[in-house]
Every structure is written in C-alpha cells, then in structure tokens.
N, CA, C and O of each residue as an XYZ file, in Angstrom:
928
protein
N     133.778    150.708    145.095
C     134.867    150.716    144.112
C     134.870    149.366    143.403
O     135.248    148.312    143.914
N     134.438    149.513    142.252
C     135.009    148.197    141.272
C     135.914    147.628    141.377
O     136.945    148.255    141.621
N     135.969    146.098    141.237
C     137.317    145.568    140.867
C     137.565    144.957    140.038
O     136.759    144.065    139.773
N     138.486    145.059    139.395
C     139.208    144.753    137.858
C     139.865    143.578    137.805
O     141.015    143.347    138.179
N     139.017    142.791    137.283
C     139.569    141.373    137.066
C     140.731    141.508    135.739
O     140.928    142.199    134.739
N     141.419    140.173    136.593
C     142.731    140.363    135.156
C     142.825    139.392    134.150
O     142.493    138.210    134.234
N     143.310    139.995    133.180
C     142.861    139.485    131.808
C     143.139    138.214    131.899
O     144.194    137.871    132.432
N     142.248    137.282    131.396
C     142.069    135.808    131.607
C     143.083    135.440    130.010
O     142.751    135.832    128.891
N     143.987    134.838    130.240
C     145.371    134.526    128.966
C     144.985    132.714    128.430
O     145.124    131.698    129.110
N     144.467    132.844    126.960
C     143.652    131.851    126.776
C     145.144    130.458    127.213
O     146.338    130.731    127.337
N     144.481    129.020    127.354
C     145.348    128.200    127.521
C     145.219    127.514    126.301
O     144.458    127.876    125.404
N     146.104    126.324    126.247
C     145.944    125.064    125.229
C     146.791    125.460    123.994
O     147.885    126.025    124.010
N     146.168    125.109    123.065
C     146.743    124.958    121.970
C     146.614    126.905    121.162
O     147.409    127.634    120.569
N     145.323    127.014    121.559
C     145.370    128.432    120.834
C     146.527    129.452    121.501
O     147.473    129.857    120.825
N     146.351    129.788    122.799
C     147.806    130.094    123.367
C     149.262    129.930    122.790
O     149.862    130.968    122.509
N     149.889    128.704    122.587
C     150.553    127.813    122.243
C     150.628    128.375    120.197
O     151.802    128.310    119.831
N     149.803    128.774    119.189
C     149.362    129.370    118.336
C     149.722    130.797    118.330
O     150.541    131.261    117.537
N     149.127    131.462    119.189
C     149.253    132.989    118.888
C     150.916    133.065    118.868
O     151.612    133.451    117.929
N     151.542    132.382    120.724
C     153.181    132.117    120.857
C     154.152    132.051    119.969
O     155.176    132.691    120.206
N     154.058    131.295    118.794
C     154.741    130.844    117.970
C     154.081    131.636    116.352
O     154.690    131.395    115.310
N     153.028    132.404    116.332
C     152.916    133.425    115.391
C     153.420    134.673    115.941
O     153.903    135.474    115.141
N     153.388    134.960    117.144
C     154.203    136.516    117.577
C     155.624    136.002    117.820
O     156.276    136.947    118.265
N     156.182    135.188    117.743
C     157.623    134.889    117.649
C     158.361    134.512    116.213
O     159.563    134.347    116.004
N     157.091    134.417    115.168
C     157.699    133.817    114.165
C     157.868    135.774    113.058
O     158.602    136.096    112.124
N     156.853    136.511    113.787
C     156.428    137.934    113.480
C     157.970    138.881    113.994
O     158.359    139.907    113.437
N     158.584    138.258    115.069
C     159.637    138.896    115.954
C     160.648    138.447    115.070
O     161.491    139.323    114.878
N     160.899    137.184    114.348
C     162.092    137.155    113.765
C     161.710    136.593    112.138
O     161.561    135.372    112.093
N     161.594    137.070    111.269
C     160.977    136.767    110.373
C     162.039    136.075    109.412
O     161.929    135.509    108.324
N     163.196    136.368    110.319
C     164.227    135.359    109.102
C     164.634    133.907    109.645
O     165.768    133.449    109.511
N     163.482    133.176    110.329
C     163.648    132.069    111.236
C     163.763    131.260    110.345
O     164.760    130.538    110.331
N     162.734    131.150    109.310
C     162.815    130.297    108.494
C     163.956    129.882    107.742
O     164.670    128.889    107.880
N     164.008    130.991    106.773
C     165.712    131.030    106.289
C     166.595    130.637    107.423
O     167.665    130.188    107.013
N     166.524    130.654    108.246
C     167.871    130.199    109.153
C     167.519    128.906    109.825
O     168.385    128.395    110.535
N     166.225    128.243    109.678
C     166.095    126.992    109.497
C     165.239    126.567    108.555
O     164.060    126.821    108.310
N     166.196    125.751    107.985
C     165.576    125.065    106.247
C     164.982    123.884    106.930
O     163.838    123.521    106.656
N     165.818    123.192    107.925
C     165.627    121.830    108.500
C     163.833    121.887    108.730
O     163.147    120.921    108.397
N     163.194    123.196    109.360
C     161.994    123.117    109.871
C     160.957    123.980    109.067
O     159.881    124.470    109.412
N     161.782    124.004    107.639
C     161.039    124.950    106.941
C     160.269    123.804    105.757
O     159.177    123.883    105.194
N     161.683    122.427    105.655
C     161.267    121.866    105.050
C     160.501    120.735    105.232
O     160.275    119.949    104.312
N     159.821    120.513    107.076
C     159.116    120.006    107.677
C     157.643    120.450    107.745
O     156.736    119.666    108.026
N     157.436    121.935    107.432
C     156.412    122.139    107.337
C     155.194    122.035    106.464
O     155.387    122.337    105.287
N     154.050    121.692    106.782
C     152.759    120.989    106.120
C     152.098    122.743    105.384
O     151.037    123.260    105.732
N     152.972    123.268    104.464
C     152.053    124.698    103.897
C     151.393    124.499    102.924
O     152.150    124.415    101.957
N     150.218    124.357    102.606
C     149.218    124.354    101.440
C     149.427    126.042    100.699
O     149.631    127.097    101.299
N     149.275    125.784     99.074
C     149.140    126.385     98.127
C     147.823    125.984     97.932
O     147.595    124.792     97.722
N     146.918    126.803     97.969
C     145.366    126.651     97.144
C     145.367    127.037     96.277
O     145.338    128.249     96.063
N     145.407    126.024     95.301
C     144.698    126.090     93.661
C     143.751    125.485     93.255
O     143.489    125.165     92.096
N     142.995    125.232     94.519
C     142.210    123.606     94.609
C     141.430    124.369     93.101
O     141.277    125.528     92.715
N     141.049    122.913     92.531
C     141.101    121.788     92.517
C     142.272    121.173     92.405
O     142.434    120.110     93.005
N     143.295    121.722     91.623
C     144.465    121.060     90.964
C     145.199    121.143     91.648
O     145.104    122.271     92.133
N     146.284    120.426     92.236
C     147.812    120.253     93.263
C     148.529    120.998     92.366
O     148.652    120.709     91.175
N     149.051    122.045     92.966
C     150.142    123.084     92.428
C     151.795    122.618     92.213
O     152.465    121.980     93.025
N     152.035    122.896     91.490
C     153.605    122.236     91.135
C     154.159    122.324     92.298
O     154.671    121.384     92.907
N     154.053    123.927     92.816
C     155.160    123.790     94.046
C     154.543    122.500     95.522
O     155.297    121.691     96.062
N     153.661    122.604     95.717
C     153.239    121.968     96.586
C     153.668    120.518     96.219
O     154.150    119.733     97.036
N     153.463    120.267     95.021
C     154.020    118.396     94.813
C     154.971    118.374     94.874
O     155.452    117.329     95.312
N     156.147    119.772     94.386
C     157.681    119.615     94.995
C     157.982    119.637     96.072
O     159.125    119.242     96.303
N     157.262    120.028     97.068
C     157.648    120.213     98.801
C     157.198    118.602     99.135
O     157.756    117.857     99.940
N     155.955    118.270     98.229
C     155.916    116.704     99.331
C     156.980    115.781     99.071
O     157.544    115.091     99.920
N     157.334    115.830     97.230
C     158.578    114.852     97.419
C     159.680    115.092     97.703
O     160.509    114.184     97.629
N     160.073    116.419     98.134
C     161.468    116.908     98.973
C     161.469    115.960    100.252
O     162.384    115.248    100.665
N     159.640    116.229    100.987
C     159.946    116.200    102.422
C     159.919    114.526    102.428
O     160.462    113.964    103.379
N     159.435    113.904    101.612
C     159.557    112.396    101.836
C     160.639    111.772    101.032
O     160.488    110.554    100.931
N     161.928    112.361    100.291
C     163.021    112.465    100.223
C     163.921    112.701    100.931
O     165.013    112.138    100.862
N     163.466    113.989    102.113
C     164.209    113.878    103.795
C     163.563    112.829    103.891
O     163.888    112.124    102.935
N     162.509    112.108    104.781
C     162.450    111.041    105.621
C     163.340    110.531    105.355
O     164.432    110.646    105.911
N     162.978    109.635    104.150
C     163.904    108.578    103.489
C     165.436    108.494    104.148
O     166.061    107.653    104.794
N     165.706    109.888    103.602
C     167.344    109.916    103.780
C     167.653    109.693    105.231
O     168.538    108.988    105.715
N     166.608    110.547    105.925
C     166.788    110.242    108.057
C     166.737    108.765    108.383
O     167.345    108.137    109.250
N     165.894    108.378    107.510
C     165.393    106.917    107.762
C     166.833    106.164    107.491
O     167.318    105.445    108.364
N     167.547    106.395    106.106
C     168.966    105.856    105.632
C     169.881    105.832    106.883
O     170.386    104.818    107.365
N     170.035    107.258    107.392
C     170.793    107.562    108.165
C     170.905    106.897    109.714
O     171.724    106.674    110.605
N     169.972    106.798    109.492
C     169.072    106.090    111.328
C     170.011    104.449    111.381
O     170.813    103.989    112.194
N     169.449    103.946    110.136
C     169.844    102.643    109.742
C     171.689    102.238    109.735
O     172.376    101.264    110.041
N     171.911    103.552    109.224
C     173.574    102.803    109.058
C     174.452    103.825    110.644
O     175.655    103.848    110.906
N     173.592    104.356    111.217
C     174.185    104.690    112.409
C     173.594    103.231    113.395
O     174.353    102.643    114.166
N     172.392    102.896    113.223
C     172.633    101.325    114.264
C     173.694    100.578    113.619
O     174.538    100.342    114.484
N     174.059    100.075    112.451
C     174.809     99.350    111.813
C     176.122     99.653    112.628
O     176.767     98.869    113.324
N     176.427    101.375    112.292
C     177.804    101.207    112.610
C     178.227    100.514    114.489
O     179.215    100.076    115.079
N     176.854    100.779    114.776
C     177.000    100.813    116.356
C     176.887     99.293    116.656
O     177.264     98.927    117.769
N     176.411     98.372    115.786
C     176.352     97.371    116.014
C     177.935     96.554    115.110
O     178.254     95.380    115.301
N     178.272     96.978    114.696
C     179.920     96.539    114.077
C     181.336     97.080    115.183
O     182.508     96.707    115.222
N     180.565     98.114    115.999
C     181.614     98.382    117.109
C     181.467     97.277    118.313
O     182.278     96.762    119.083
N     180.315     97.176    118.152
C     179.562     96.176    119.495
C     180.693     95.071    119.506
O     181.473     94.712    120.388
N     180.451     94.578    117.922
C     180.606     93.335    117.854
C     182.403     93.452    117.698
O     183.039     92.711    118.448
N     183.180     94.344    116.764
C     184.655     94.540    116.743
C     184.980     94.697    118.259
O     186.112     94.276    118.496
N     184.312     95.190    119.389
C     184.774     94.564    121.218
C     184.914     93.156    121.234
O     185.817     92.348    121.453
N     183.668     93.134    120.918
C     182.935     91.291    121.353
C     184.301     90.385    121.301
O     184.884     89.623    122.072
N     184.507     90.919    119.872
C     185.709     89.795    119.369
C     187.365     90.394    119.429
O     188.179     89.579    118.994
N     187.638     91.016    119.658
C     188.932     91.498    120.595
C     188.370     90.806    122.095
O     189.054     89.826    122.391
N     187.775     90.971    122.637
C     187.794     90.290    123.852
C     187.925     88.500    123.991
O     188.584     87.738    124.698
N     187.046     88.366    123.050
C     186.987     87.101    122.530
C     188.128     86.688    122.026
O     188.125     85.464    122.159
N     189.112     87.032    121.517
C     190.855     86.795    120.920
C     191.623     87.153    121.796
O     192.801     86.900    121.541
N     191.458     87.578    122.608
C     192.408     87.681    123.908
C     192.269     86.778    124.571
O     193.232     86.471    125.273
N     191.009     85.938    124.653
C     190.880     85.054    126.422
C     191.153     83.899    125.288
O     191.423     82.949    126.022
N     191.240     83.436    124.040
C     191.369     82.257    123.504
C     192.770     82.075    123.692
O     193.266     81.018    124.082
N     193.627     83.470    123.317
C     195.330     83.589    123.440
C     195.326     83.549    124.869
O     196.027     84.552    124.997
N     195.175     83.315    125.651
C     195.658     83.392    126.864
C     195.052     81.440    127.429
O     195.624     80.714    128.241
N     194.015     81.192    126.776
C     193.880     79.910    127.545
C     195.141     78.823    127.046
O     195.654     79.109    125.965
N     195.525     77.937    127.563
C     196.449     77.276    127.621
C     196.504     75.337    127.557
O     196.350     74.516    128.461
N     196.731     75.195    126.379
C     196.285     73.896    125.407
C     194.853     73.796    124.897
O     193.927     74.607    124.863
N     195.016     72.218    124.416
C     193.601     72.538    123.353
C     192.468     72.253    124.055
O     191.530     72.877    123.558
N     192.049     71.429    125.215
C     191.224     71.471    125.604
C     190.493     72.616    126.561
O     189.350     72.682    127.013
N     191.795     73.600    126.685
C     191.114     74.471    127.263
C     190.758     75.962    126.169
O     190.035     76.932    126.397
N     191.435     75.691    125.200
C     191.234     76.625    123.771
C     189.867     76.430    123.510
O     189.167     77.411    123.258
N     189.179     74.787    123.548
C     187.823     74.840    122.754
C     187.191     74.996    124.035
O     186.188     75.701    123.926
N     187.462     74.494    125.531
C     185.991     75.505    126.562
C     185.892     76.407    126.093
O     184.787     76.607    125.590
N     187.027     77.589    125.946
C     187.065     78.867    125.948
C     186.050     79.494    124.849
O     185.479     80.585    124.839
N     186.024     78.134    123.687
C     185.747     79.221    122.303
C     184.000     78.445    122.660
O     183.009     79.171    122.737
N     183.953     77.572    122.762
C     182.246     77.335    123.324
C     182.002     78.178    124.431
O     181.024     78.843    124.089
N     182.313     78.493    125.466
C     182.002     79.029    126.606
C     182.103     80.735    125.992
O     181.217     81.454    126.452
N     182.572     81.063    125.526
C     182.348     82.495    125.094
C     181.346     82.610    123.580
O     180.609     83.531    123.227
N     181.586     81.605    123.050
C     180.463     81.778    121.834
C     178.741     82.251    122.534
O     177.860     83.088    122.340
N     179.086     80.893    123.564
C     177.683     80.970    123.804
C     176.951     82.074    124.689
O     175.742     82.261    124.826
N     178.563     83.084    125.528
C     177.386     83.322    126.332
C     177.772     85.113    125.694
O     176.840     85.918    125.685
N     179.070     85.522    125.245
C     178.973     87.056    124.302
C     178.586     86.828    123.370
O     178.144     87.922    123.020
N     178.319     85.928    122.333
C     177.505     85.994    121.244
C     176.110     85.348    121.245
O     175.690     84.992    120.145
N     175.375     85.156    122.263
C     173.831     84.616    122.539
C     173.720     83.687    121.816
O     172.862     83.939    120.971
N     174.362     82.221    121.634
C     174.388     81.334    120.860
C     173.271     79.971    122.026
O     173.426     79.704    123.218
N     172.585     79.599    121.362
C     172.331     78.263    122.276
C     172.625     77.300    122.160
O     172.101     76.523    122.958
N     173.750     76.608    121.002
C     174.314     75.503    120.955
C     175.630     75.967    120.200
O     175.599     76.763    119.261
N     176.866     75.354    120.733
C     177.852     75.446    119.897
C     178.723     74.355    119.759
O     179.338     74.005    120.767
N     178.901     73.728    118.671
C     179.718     72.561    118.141
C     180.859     72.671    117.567
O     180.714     73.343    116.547
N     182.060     72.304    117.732
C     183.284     72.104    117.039
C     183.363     71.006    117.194
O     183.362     70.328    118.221
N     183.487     70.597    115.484
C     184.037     69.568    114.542
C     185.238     69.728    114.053
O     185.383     70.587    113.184
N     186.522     68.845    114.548
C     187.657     69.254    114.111
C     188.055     67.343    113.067
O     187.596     66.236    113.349
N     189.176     67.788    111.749
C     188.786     67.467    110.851
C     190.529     67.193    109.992
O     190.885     67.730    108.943
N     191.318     66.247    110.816
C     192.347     65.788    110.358
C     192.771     64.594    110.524
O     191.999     63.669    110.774
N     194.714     64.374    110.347
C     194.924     63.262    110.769
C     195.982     63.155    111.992
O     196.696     64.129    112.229
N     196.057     62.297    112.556
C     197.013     62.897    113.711
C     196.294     63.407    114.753
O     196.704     63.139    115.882
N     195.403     64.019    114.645
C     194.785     65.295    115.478
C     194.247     64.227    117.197
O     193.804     63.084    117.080
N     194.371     64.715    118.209
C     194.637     64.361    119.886
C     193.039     64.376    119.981
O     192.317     65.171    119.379
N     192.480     63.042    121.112
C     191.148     62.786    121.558
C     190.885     64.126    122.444
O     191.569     64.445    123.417
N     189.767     64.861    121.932
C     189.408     66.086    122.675
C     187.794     65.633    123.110
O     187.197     64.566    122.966
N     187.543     66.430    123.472
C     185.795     66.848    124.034
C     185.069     67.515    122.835
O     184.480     68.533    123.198
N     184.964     67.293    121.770
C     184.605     67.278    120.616
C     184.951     66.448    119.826
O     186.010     65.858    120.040
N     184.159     66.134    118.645
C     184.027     65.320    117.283
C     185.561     65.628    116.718
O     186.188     66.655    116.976
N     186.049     64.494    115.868
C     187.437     64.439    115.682
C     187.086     63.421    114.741
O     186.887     62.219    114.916
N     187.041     64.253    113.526
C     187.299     63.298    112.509
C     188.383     62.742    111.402
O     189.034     63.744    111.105
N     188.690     62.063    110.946
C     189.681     61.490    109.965
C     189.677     62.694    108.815
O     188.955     63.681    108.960
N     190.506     62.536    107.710
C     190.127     63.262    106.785
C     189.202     62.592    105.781
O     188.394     63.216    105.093
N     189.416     60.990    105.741
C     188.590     60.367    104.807
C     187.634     59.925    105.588
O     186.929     59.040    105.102
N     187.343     60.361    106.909
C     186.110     59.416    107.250
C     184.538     59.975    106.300
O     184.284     61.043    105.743
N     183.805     58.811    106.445
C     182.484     59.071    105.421
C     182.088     60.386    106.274
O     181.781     61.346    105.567
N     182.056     60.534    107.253
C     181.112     61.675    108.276
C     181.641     63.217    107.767
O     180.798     64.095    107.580
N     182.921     63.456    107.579
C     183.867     64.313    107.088
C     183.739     64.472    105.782
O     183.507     65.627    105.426
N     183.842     63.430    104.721
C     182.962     63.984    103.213
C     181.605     64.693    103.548
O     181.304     65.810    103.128
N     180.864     63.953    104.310
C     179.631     64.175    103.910
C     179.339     65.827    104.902
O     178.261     66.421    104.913
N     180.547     66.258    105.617
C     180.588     67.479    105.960
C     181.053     68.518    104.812
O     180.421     69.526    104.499
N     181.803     68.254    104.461
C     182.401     69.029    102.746
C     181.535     68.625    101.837
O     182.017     68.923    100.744
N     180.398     68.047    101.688
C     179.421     67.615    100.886
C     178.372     68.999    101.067
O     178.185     69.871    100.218
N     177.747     68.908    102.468
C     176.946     69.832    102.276
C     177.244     71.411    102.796
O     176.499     72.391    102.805
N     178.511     71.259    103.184
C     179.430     73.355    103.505
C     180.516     72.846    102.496
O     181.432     72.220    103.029
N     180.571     72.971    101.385
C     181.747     73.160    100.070
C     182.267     74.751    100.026
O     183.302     75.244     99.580
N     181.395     75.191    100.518
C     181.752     76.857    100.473
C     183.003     76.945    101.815
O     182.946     76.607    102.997
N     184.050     77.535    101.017
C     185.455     77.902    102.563
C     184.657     78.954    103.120
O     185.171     79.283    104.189
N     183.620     79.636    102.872
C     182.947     81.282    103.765
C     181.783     81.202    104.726
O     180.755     81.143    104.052
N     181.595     81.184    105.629
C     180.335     81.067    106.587
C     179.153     80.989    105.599
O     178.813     81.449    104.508
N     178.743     80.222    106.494
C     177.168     79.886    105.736
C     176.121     80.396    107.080
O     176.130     79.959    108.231
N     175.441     81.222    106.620
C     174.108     81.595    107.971
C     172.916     81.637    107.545
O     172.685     82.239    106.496
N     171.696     80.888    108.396
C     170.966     80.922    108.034
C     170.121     79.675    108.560
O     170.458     78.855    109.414
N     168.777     79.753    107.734
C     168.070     78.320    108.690
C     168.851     76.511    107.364
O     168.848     76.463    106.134
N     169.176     75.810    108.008
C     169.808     74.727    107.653
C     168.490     73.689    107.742
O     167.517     73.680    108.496
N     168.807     73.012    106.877
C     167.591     71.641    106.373
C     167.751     70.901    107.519
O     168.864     70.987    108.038
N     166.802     70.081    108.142
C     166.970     69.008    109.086
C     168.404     67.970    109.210
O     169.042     67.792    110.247
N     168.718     67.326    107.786
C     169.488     66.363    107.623
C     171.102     67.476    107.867
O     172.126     66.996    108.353
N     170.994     68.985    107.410
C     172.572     69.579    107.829
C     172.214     69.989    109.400
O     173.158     69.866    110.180
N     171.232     70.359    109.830
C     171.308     70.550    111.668
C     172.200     69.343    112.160
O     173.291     69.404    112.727
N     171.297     67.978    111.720
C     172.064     66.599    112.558
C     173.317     66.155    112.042
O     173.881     65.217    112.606
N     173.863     66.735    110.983
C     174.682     66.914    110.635
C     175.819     67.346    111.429
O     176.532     66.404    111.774
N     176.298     68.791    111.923
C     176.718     69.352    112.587
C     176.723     69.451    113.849
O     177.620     69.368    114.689
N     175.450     69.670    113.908
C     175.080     69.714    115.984
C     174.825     68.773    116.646
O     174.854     68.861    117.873
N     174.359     67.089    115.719
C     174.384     65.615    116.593
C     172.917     65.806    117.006
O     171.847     66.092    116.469
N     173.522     65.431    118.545
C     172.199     65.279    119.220
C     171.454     66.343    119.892
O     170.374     66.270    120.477
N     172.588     67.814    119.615
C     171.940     68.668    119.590
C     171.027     69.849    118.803
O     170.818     71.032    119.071
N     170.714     69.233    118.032
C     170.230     69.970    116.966
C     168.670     70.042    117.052
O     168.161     70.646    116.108
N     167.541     69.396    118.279
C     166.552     69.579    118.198
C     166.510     70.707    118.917
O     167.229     70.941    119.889
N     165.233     71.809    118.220
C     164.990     72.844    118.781
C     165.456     73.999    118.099
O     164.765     75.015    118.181
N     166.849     74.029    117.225
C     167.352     74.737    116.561
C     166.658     75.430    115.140
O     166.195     74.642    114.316
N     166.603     76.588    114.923
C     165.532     77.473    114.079
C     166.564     77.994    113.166
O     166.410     77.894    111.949
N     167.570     78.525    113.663
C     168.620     79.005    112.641
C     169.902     78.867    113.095
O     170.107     78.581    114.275
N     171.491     79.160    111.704
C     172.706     78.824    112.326
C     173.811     79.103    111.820
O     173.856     78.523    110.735
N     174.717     79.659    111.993
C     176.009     79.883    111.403
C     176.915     79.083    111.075
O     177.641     79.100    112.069
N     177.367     78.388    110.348
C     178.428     77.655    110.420
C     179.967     78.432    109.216
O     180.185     78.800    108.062
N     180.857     78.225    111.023
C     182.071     78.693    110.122
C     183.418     77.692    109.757
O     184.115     76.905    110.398
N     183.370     78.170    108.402
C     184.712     76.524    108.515
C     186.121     77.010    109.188
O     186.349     78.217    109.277
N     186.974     76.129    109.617
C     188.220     76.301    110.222
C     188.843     75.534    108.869
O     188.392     74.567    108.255
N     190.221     76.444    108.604
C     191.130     75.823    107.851
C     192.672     76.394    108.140
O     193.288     77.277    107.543
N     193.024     75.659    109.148
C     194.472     76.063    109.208
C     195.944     74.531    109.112
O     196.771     74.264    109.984
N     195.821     74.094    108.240
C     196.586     72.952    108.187
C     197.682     72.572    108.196
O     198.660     73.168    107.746
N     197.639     70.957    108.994
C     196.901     70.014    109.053
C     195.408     70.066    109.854
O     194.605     69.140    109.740
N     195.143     71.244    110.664
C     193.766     71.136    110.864
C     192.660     71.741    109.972
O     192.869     72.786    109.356
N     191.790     71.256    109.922
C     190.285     71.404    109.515
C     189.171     71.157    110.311
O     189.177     70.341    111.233
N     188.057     71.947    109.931
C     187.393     71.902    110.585
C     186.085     72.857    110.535
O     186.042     73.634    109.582
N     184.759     72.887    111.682
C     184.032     74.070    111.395
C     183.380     74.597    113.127
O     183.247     74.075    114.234
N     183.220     75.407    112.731
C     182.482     76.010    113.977
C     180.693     75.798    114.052
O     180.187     76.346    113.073
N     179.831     75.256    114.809
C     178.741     75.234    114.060
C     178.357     76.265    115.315
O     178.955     76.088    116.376
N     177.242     77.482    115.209
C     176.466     78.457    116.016
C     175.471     77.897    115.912
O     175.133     77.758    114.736
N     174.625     77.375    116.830
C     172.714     77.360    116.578
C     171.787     78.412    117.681
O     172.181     78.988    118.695
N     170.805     78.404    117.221
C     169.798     79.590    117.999
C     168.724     78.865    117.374
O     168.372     78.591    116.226
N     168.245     78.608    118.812
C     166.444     78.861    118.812
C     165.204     80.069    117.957
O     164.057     80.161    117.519
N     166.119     80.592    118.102
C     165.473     81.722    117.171
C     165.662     82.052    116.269
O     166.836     82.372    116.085
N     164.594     82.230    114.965
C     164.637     81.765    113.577
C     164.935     82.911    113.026
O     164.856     82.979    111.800
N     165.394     84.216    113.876
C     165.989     85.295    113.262
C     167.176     85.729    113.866
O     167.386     86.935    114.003
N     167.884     84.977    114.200
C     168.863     85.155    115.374
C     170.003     85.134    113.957
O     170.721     86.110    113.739
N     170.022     84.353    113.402
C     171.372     84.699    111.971
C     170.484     84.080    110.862
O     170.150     82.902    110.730
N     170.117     85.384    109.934
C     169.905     85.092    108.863
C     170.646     85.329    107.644
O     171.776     85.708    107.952
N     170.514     85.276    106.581
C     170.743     84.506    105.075
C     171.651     85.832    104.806
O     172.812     85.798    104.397
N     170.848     87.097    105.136
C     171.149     88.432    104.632
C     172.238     89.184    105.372
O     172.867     90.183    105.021
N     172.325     88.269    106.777
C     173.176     88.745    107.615
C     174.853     88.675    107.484
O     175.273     87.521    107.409
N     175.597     89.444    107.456
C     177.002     89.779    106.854
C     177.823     88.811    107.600
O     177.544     88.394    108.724
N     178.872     88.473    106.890
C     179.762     87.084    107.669
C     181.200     87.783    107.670
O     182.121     87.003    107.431
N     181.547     89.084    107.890
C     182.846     89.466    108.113
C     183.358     89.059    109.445
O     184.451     88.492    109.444
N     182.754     89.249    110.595
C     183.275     89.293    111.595
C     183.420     87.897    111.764
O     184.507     87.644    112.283
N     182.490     86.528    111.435
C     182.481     85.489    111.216
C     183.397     84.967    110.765
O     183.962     84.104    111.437
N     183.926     85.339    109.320
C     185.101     85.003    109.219
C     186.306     84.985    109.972
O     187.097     84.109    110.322
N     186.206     86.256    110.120
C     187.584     86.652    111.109
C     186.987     85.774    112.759
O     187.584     86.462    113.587
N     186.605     85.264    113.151
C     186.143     84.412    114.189
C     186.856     83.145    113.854
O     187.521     82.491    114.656
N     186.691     82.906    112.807
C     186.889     81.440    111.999
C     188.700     81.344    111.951
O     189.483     80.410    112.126
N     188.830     82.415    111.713
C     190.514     82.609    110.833
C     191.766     82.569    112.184
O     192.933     82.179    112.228
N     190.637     83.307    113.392
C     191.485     83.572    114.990
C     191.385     82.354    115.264
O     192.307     81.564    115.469
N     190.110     82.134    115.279
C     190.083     80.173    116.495
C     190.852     78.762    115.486
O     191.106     77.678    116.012
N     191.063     78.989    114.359
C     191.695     77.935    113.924
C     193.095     78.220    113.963
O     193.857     77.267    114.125
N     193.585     79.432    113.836
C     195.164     79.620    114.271
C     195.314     79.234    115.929
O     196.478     78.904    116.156
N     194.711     79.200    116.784
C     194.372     79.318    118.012
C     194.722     77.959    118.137
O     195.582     77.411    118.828
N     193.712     77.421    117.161
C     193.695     76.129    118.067
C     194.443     75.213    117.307
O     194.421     74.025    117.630
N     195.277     75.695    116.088
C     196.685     74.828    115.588
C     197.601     74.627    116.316
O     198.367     73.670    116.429
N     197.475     75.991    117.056
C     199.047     76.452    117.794
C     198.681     75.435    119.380
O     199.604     74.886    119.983
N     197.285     75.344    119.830
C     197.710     74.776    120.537
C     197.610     73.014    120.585
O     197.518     72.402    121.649
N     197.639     72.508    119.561
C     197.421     70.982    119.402
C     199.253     70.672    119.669
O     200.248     71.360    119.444
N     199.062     69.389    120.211
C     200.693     68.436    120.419
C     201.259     68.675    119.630
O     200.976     68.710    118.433
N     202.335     68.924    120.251
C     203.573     68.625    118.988
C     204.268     67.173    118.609
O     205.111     67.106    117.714
C-alpha cells in the first residue's frame, strides 16, 4: 500500500505572497477601507517609457504623507518635551518657595539648576545697592564689572547659545574653562538685578534656535524669590 505524502506548503516570502493575495481576493474592499495603506503602496502604471501622470501623483502624495508624519513626529516630541520641562519647573518653584532666606534661596536655585536641568556650571550675579554679602558675586549698580555686564546682555530676554571667550569670563569667572555653550537669564525685580548664568560642556546642550519661554519664566520666579527673601 502506498503512502501519501502531504502536501509540502511552500515557506518564506512566497507563502507570505499567495497569504495576503487570497486575503486581499476575500475582501476586496480592504483597500477602500484603508487609504492609510493604500496610499503606502509602491503600484507601478506601465507606460514605460514615460512616467504616467497618475503614478507621479501617487509619489508626491506619498512623500507629502511622510513629510506630514515626519511634521507630526516632531511636534509630538516637542509637546512632550514642554511637559517635561512645565514639571521640571513647578517642581523647581516649589522647593525655591519653600527654602528659607537668601542664602538658602540661591543653594536651592544652583543645586536644582544643575542637577534637573543638566547644567555643569551655574552662576548668580546679583546686581544692586544695599544688597547682603552672599555666596555669590554682588555687585554695585555702578560698579565697572556691572556695566560691563549690561554692556555685553543689553537684551532684558535670555540669551542662549555659544558665548565669546571674553562673555564666558565674564559671567562664570573662574569657571568658565571647559564651557561650549550657555544660557544666560537676566533677573530684574527691583531694587534687585541681576542674571542667572547656565553653562554646559556641550556645544549643543542650549543653542541659538532653542526657545527661551520656560527660561524666562525661570528668570521671572527666582528673582521674585529671591527679592522676597533678601533683609529687610
């Protein structure tokens, strides 16, 4: 008695081929009911030699989707990175309101700059008269060091970006070797003045193009912060 071997069911890709032509045969309105994968698909019109109208309209549809996925991709990290950072700094405005006088207002605002916002140097320059010997630079309003700070940040709006040698030593002192790029935000709540300086080793860590909203509002919390808590 013979025995009947059973039908050997090809593997790979041709398998995988026939699958998806007897399923596309089973529902033939797949397409129509997805445009998303209708308008993904690579279908040639042969008119060779000449590219057929419709065919040049399907390629710039489908690289009109990318584009737009690509758009989309982009301002969904954005938004996710503006939530990141709207925590960062609610957390960050809570522990400044809660620390208690000024020397413990500016640990707080160095000690959290540096370690929720990945900063590797952070400087406050504060910038009146009257103003109490702290653990930071404390300048006059007319001292030469203090012009020549409103000399080169005249702008009241964050400045980010890589800074010339002579504004690094400017701001950061003796810490400014090593520094690649930097934020600087001014404080103005008066009688105080003043700026925040951010530095990073890394020369893409805040650049030129990079948005200064939240910066501001950084700038606008820590100088009310730290009015309220200077002597009376």
């Amino acid at each position: 008695m013979s025995t009947q071997q059973p039908e050997q069911r090809p593997e790979g890709p041709v398998s995988d081929d026939n699958a998806v032509a007897e399923y596309l045969l089973a529902h033939p309105d797949f397409l129509r009911r997805r445009r998303d994968v209708l308008a993904a698909l690579d279908i040639p019109h042969d008119v060779s030699p000449a590219v057929s109208l419709i065919e040049r309209q399907v390629a710039v549809l489908s690289e009109e989707a990318s584009q737009l996925r690509g758009r989309l991709d982009e301002l969904l990290r954005v938004a996710r990175d503006n939530d990141r950072l709207a925590d960062q700094l609610h957390r960050f405005t809570l522990e400044l309101l809660a620390a208690d006088g000024l020397e413990r207002v500016l640990v707080t605002l160095r000690d959290g700059l540096r370690h929720d916002f990945r900063a590797d140097v952070v400087q406050v320059v504060l910038v009146g008269s009257g103003l109490p010997a702290v653990d930071v630079p404390v300048l006059a309003a007319d001292d030469p060091a203090a012009l020549r700070l409103w000399e080169a940040f005249p702008d009241a709006r964050p400045r980010v970006g890589r800074l010339d040698r002579e504004s690094l030593d400017l701001v950061f002192g003796d810490h400014a070797e090593g520094l690649r790029s930097a934020a600087v935000v001014p404080l103005d709540e008066p009688p105080l003045r003043g700026l925040i300086a951010i530095g990073s080793r890394d020369p893409e860590r805040y650049c030129a193009d990079h948005g200064t909203v939240f910066l501001e509002r950084l700038g606008a919390v820590a100088a009310r912060v730290l009015r309220q808590a200077m002597p009376r």
